[in-house]
mmCIF file of the N, C-alpha and C atoms, coordinates in Angstrom:
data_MODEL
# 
_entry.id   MODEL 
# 
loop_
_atom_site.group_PDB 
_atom_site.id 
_atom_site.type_symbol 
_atom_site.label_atom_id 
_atom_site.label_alt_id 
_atom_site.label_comp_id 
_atom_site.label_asym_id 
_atom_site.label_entity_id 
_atom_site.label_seq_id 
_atom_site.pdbx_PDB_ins_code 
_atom_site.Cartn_x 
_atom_site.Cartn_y 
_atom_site.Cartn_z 
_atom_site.occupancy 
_atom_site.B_iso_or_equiv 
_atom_site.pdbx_formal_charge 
_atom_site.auth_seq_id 
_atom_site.auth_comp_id 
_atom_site.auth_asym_id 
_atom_site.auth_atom_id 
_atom_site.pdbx_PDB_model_num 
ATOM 1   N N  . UNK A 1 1  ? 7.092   -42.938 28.216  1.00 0.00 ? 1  UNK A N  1 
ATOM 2   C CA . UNK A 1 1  ? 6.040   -41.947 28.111  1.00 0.00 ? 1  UNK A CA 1 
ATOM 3   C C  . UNK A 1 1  ? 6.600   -40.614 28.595  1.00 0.00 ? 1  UNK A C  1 
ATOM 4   N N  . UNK A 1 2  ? 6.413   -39.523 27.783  1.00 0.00 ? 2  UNK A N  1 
ATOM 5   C CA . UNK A 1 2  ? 6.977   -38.248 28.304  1.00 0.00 ? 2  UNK A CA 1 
ATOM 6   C C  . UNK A 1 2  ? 6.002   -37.525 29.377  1.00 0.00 ? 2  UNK A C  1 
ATOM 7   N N  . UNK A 1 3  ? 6.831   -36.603 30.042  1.00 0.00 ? 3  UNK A N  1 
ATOM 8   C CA . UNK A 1 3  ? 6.212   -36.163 31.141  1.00 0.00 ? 3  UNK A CA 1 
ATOM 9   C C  . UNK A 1 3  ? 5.141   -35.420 30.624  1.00 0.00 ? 3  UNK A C  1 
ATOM 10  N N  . UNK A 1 4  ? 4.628   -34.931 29.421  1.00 0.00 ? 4  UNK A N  1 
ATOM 11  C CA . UNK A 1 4  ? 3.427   -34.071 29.829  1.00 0.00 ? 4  UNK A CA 1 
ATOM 12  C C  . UNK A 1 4  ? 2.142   -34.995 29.109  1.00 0.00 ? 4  UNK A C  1 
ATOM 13  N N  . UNK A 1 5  ? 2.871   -35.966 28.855  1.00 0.00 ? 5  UNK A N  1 
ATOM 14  C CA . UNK A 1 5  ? 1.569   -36.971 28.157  1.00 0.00 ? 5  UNK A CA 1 
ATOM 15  C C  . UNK A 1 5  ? 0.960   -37.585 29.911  1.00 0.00 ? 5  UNK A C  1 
ATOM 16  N N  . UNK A 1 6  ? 2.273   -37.835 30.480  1.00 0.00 ? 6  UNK A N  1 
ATOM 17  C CA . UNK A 1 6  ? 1.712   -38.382 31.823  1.00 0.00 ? 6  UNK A CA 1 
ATOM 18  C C  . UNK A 1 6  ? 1.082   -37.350 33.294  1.00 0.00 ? 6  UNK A C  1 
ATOM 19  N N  . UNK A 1 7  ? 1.192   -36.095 32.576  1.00 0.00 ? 7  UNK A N  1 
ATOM 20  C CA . UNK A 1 7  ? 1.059   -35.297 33.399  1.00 0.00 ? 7  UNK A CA 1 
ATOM 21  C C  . UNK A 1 7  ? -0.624  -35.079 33.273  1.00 0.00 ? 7  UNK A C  1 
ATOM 22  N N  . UNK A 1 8  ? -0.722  -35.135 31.554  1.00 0.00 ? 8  UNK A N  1 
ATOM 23  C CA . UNK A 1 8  ? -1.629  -35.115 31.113  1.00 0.00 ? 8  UNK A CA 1 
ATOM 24  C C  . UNK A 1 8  ? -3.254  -36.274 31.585  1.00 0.00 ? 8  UNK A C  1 
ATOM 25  N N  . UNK A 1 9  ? -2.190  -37.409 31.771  1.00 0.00 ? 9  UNK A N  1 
ATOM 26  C CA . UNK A 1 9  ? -3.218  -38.531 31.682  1.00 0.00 ? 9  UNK A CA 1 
ATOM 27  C C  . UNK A 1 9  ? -3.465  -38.407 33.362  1.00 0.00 ? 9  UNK A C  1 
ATOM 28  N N  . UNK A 1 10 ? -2.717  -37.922 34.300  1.00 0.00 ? 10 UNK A N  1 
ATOM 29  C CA . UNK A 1 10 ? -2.695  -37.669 35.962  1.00 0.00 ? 10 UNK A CA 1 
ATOM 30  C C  . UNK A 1 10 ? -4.051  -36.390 35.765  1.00 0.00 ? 10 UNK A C  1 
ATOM 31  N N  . UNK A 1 11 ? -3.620  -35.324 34.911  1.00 0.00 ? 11 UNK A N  1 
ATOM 32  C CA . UNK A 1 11 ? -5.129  -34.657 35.350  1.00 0.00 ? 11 UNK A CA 1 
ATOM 33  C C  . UNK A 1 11 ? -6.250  -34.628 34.966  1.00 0.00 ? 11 UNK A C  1 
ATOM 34  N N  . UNK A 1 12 ? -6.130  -35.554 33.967  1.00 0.00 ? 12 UNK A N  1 
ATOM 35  C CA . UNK A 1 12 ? -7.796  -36.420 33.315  1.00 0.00 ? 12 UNK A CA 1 
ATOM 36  C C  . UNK A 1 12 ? -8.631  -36.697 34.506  1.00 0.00 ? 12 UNK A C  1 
ATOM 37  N N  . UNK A 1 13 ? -7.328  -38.003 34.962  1.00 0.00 ? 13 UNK A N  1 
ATOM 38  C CA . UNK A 1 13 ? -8.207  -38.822 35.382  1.00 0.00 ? 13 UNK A CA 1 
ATOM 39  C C  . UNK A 1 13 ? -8.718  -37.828 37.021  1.00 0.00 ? 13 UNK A C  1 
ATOM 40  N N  . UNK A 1 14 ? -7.645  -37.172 37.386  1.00 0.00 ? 14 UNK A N  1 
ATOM 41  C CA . UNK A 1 14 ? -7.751  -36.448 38.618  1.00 0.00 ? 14 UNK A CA 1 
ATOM 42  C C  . UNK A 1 14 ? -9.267  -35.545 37.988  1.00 0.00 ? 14 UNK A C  1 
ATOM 43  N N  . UNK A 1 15 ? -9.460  -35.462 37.274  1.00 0.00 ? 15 UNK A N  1 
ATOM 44  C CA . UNK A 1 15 ? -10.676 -34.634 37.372  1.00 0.00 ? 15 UNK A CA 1 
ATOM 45  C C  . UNK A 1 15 ? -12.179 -35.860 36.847  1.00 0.00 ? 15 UNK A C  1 
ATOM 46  N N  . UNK A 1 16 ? -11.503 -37.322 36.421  1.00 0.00 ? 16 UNK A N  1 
ATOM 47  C CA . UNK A 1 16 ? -12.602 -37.890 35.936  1.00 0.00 ? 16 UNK A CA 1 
ATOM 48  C C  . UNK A 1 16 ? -12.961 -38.440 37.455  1.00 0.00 ? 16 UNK A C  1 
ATOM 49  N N  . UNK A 1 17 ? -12.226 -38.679 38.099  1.00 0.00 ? 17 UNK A N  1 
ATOM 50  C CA . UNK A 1 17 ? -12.571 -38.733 39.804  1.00 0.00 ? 17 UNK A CA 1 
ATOM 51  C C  . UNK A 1 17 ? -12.974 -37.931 40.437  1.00 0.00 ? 17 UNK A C  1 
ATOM 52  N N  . UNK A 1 18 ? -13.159 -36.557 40.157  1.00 0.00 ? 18 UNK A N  1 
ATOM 53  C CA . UNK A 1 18 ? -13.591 -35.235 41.087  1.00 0.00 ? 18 UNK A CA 1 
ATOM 54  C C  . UNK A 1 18 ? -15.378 -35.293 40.784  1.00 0.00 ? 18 UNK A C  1 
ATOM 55  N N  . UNK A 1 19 ? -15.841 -36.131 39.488  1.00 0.00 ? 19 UNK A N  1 
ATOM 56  C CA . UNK A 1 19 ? -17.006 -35.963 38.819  1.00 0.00 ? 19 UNK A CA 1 
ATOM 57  C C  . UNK A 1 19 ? -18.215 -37.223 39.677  1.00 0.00 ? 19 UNK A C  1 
ATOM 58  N N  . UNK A 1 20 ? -19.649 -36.160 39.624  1.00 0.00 ? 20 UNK A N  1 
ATOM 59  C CA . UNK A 1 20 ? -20.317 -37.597 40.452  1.00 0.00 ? 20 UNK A CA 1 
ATOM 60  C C  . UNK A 1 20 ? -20.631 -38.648 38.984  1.00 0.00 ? 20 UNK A C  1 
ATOM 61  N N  . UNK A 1 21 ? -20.675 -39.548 40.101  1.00 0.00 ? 21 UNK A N  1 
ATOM 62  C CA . UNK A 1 21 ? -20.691 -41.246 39.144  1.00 0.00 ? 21 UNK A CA 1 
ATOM 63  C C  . UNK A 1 21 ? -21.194 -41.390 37.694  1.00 0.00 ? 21 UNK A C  1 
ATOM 64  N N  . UNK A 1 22 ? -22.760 -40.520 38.197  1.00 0.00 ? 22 UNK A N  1 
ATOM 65  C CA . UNK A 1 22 ? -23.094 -40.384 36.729  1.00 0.00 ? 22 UNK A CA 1 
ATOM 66  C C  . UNK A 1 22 ? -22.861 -39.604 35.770  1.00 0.00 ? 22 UNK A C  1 
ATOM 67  N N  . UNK A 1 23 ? -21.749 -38.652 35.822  1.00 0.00 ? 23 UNK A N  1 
ATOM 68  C CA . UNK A 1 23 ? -20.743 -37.968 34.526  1.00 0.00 ? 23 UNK A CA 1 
ATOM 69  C C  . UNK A 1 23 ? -20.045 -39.083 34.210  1.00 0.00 ? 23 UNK A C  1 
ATOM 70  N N  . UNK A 1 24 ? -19.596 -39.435 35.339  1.00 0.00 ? 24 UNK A N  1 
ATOM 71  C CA . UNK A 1 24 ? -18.208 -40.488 34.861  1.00 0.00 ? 24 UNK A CA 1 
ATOM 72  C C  . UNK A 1 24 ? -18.587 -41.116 33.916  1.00 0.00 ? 24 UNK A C  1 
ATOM 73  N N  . UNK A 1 25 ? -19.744 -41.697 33.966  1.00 0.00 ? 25 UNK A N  1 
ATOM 74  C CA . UNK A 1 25 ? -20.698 -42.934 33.375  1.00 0.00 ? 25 UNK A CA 1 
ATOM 75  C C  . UNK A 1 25 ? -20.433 -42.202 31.643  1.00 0.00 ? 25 UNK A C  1 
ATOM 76  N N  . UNK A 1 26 ? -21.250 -41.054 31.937  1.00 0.00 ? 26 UNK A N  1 
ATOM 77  C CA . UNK A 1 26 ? -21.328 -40.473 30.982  1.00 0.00 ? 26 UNK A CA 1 
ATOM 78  C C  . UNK A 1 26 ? -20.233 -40.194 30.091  1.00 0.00 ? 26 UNK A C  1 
ATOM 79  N N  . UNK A 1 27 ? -19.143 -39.661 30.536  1.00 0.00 ? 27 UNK A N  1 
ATOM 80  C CA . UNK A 1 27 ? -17.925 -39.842 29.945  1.00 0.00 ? 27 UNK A CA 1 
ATOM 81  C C  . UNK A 1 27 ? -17.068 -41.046 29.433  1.00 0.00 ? 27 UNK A C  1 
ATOM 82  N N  . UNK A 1 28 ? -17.481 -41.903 30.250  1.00 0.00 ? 28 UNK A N  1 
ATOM 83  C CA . UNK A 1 28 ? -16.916 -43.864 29.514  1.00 0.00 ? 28 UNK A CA 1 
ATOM 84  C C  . UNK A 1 28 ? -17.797 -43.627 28.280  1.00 0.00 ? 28 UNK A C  1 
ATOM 85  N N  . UNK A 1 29 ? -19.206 -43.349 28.561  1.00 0.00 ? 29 UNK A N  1 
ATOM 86  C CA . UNK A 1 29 ? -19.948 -43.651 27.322  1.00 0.00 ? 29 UNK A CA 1 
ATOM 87  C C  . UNK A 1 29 ? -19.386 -42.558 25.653  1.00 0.00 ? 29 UNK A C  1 
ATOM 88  N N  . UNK A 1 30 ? -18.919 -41.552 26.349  1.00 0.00 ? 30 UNK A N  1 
ATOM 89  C CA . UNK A 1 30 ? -18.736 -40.469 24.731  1.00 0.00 ? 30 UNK A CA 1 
ATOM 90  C C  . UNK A 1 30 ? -16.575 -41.308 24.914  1.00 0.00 ? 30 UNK A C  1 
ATOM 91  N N  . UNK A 1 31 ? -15.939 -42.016 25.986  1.00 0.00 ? 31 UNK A N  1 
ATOM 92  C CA . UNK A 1 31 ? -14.817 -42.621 25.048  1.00 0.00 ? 31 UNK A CA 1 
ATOM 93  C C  . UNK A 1 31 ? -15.394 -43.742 24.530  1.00 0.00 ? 31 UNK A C  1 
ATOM 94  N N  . UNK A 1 32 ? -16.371 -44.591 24.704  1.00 0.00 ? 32 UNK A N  1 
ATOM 95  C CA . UNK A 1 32 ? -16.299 -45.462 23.767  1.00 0.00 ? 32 UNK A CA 1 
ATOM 96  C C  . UNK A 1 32 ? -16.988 -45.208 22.241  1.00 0.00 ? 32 UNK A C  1 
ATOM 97  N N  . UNK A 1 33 ? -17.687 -44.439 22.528  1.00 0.00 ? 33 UNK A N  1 
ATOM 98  C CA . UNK A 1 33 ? -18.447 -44.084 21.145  1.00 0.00 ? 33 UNK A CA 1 
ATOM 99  C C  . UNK A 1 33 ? -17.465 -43.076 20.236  1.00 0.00 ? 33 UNK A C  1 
ATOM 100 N N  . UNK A 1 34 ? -15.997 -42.455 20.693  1.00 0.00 ? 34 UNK A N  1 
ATOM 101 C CA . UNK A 1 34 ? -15.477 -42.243 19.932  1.00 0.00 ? 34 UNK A CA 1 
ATOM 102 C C  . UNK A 1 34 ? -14.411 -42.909 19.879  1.00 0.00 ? 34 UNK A C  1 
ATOM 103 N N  . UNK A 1 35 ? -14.086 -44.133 20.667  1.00 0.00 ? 35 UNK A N  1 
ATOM 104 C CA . UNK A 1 35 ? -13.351 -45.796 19.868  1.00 0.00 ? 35 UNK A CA 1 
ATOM 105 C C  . UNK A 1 35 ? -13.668 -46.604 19.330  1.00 0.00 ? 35 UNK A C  1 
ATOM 106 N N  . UNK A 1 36 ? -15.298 -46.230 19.019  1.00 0.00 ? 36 UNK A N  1 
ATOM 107 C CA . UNK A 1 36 ? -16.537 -47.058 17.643  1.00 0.00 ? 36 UNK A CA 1 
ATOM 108 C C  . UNK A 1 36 ? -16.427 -46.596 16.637  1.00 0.00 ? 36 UNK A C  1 
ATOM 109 N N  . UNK A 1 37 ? -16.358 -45.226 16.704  1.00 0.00 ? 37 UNK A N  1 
ATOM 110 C CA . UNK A 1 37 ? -16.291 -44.256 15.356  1.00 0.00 ? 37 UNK A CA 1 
ATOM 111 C C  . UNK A 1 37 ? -14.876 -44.732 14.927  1.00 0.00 ? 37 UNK A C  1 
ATOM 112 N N  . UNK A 1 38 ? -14.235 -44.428 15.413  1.00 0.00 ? 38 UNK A N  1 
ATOM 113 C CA . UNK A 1 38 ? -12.368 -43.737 14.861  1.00 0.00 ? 38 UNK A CA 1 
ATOM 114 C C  . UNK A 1 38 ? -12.034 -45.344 14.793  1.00 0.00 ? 38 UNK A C  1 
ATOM 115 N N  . UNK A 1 39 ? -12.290 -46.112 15.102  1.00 0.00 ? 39 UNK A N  1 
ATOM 116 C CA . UNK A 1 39 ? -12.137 -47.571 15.119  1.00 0.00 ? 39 UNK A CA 1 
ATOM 117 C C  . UNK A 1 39 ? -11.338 -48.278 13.793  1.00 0.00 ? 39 UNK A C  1 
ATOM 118 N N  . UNK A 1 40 ? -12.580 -47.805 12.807  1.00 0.00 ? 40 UNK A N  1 
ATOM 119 C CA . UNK A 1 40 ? -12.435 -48.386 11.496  1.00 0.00 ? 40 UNK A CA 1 
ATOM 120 C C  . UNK A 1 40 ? -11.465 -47.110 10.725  1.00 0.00 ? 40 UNK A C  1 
ATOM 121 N N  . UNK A 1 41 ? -11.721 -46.453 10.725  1.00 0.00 ? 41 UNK A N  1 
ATOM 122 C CA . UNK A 1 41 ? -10.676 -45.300 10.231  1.00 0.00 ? 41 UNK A CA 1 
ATOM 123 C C  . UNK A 1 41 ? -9.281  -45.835 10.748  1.00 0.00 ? 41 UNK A C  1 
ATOM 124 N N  . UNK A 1 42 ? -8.936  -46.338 11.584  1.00 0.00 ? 42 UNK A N  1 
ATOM 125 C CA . UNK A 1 42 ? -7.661  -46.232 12.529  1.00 0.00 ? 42 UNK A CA 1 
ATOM 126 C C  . UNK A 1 42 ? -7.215  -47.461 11.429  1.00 0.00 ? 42 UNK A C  1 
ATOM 127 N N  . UNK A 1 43 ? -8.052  -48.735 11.363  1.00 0.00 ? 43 UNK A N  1 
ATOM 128 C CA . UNK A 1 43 ? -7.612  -49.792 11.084  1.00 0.00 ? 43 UNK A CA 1 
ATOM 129 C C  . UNK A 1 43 ? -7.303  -49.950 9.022   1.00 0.00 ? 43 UNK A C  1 
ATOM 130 N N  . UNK A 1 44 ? -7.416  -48.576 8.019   1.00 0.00 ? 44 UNK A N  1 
ATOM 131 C CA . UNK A 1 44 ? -7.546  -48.098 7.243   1.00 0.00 ? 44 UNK A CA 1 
ATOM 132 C C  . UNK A 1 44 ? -6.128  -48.000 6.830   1.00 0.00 ? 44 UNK A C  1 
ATOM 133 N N  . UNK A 1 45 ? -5.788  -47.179 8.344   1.00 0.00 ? 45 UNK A N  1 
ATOM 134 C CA . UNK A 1 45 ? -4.609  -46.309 8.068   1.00 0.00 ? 45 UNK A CA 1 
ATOM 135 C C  . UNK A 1 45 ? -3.350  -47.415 8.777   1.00 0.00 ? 45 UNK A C  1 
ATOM 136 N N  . UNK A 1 46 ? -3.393  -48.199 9.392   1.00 0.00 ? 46 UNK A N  1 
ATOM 137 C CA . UNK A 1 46 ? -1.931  -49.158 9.680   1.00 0.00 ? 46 UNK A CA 1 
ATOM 138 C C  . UNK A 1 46 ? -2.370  -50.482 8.538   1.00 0.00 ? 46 UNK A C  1 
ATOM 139 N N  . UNK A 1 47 ? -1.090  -50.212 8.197   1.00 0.00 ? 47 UNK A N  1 
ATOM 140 C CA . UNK A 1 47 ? -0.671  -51.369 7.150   1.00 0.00 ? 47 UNK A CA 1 
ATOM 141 C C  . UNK A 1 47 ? 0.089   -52.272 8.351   1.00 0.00 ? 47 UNK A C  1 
ATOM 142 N N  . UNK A 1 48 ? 0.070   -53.167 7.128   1.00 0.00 ? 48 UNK A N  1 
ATOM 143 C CA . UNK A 1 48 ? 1.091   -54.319 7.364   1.00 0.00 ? 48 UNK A CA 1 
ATOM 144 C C  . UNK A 1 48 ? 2.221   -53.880 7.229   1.00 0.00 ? 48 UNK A C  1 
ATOM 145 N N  . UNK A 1 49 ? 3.362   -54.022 7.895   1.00 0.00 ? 49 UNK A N  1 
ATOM 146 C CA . UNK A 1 49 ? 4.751   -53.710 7.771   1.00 0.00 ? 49 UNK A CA 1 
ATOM 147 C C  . UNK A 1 49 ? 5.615   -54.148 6.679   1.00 0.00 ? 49 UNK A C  1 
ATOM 148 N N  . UNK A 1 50 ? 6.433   -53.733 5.864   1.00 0.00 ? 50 UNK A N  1 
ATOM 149 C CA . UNK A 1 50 ? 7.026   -54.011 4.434   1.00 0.00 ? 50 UNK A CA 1 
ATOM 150 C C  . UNK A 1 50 ? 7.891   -54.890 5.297   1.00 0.00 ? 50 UNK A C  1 
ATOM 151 N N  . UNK A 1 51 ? 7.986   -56.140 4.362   1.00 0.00 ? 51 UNK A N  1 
ATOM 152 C CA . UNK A 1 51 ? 9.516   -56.639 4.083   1.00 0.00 ? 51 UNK A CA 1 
ATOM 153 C C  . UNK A 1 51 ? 10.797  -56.351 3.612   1.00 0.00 ? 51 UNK A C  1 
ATOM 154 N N  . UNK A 1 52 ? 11.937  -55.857 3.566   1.00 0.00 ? 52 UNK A N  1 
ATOM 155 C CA . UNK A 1 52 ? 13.287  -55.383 2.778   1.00 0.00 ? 52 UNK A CA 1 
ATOM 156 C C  . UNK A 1 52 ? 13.341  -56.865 2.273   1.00 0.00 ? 52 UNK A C  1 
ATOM 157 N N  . UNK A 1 53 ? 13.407  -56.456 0.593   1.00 0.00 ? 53 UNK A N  1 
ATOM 158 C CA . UNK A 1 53 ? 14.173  -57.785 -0.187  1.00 0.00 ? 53 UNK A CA 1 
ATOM 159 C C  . UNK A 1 53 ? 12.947  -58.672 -0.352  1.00 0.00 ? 53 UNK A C  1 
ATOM 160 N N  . UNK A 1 54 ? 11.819  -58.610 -0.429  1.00 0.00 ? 54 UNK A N  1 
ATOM 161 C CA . UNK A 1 54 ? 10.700  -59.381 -0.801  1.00 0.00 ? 54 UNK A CA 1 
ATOM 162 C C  . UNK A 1 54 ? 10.865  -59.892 -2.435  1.00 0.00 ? 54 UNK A C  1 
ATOM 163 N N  . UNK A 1 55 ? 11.111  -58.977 -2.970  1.00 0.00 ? 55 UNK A N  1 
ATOM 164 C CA . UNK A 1 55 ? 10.671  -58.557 -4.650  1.00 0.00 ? 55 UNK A CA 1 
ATOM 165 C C  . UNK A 1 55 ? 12.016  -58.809 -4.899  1.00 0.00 ? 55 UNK A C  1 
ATOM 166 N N  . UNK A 1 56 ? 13.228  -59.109 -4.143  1.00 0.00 ? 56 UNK A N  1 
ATOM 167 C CA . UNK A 1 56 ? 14.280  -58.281 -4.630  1.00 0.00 ? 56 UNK A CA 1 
ATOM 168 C C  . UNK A 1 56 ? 14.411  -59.255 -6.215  1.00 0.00 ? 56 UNK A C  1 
ATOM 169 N N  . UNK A 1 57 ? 15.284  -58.765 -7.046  1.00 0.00 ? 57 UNK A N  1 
ATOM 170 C CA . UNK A 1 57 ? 15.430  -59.794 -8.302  1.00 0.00 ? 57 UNK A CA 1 
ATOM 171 C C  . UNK A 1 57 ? 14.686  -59.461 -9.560  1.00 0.00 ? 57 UNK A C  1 
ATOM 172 N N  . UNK A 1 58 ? 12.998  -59.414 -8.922  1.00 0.00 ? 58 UNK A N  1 
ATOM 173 C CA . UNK A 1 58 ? 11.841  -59.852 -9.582  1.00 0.00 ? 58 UNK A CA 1 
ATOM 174 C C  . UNK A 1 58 ? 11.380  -58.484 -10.237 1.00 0.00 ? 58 UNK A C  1 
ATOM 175 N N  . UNK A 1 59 ? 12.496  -57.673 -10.353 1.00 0.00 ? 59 UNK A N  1 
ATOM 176 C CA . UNK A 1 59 ? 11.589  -56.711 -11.397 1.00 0.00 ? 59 UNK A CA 1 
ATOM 177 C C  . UNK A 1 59 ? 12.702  -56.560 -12.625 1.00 0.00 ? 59 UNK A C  1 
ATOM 178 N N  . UNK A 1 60 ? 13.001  -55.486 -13.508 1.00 0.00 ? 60 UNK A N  1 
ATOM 179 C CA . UNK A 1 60 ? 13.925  -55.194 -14.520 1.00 0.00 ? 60 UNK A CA 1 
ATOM 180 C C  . UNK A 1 60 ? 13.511  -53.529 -14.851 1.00 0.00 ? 60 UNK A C  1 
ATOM 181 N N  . UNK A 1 61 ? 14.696  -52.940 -14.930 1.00 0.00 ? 61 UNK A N  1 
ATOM 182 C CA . UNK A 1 61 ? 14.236  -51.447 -15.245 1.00 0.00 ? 61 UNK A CA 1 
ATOM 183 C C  . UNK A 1 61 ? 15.403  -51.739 -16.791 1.00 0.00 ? 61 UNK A C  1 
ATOM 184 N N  . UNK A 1 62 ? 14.795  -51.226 -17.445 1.00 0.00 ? 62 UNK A N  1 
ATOM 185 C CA . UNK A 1 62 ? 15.437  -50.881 -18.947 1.00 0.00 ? 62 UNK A CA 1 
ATOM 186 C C  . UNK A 1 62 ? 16.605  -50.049 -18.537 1.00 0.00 ? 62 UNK A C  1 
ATOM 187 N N  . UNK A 1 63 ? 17.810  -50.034 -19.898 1.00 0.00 ? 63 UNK A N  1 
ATOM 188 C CA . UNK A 1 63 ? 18.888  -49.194 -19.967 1.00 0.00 ? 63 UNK A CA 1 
ATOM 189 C C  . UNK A 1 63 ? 18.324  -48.023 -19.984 1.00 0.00 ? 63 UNK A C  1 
ATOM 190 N N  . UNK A 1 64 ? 17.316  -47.367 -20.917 1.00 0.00 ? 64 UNK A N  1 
ATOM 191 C CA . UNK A 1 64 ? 16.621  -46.294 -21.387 1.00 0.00 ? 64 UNK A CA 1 
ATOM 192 C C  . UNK A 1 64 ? 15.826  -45.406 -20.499 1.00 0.00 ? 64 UNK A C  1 
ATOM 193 N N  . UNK A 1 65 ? 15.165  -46.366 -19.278 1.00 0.00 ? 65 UNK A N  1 
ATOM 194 C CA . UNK A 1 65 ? 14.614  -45.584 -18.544 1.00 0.00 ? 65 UNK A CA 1 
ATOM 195 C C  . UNK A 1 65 ? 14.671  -44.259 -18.282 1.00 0.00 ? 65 UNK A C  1 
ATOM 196 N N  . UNK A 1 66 ? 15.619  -43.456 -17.785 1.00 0.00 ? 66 UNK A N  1 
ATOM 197 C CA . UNK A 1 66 ? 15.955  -42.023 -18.090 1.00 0.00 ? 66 UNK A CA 1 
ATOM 198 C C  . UNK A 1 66 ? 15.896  -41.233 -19.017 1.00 0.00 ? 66 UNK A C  1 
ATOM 199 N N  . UNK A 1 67 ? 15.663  -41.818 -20.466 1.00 0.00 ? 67 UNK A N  1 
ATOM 200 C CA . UNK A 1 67 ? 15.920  -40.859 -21.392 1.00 0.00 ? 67 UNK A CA 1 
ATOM 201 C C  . UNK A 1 67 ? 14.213  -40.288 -21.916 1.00 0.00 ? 67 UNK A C  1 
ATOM 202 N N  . UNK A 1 68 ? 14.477  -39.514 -22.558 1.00 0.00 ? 68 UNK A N  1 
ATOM 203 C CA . UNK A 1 68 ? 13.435  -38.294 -22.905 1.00 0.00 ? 68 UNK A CA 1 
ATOM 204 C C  . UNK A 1 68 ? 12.499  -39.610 -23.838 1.00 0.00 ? 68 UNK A C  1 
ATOM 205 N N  . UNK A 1 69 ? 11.410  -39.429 -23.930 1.00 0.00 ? 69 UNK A N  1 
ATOM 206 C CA . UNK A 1 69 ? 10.121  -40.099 -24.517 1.00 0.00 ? 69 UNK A CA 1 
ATOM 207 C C  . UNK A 1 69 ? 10.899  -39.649 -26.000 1.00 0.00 ? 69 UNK A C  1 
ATOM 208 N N  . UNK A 1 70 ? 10.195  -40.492 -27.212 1.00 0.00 ? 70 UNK A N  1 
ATOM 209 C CA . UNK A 1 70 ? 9.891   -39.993 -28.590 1.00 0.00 ? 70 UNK A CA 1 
ATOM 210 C C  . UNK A 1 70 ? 8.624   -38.685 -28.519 1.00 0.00 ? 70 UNK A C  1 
ATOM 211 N N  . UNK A 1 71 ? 8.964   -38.068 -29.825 1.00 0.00 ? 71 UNK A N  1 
ATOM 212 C CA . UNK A 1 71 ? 7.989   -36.896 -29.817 1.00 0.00 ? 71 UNK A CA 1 
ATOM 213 C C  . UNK A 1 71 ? 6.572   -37.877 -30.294 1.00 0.00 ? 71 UNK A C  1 
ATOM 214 N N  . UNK A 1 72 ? 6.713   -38.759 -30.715 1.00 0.00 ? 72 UNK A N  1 
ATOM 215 C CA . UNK A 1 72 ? 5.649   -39.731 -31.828 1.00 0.00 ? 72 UNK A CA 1 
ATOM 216 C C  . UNK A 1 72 ? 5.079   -40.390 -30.323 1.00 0.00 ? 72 UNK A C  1 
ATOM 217 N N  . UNK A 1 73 ? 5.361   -39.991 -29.037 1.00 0.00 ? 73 UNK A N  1 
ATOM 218 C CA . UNK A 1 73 ? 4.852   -40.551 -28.162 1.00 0.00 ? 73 UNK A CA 1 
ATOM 219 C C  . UNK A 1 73 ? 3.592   -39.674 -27.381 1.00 0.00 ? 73 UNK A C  1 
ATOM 220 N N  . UNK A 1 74 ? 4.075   -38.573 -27.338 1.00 0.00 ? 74 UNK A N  1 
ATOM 221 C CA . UNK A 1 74 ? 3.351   -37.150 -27.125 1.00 0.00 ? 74 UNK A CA 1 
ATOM 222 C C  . UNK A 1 74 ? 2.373   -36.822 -27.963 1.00 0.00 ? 74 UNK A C  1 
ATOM 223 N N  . UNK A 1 75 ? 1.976   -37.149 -29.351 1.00 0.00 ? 75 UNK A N  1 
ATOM 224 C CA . UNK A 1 75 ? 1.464   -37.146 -30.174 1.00 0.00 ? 75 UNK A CA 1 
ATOM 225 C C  . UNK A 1 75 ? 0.406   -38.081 -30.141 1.00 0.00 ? 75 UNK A C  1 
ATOM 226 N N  . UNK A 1 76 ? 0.932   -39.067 -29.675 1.00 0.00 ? 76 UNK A N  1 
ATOM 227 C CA . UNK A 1 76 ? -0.330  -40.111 -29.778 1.00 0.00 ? 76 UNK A CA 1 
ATOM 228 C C  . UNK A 1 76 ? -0.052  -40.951 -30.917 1.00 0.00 ? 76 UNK A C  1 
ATOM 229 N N  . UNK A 1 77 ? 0.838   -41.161 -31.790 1.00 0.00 ? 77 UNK A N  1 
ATOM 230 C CA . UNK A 1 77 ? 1.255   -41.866 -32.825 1.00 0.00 ? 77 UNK A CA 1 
ATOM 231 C C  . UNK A 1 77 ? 1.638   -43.050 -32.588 1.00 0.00 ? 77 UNK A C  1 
ATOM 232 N N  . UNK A 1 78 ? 2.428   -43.278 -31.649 1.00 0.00 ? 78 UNK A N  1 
ATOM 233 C CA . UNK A 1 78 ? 3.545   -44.372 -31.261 1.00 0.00 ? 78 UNK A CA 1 
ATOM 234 C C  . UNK A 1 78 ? 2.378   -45.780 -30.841 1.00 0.00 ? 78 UNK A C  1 
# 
């Protein structure tokens, strides 16, 4: 943990201790109601971690891949 994250979390709490009981209270209550909210958002955004070499084998890219489309493709013909 770097020093100003911990410097950080030293004068939170140094001031969530300076507060009478019932702020404190009050303040547990607005972190948990914004670890209810952000909760499901959070769990949205972490995936599952990829495997290297899962698929490996299991696909095929054409010789052609790189080359320029037909014009009869652009057209809508093809």
């Amino acid at each position: 943990m770097s020093s100003n994250v911990t410097e950080l979390n030293n004068s939170t709490l140094n001031k969530l201790k300076s507060l009478p009981l019932e702020q404190q209270q009050q303040v547990f209550d607005f972190i948990e109601f914004l670890a209810s909210r952000y909760q499901g958002s959070q769990s949205m955004i972490s995936k599952p971690s990829r495997i290297m070499g899962l698929f490996e084998g299991k696909g095929k890219i054409s010789e052609d891949f790189n080359e320029p489309l037909p014009d009869d493709f652009w057209s809508g013909q093809l």
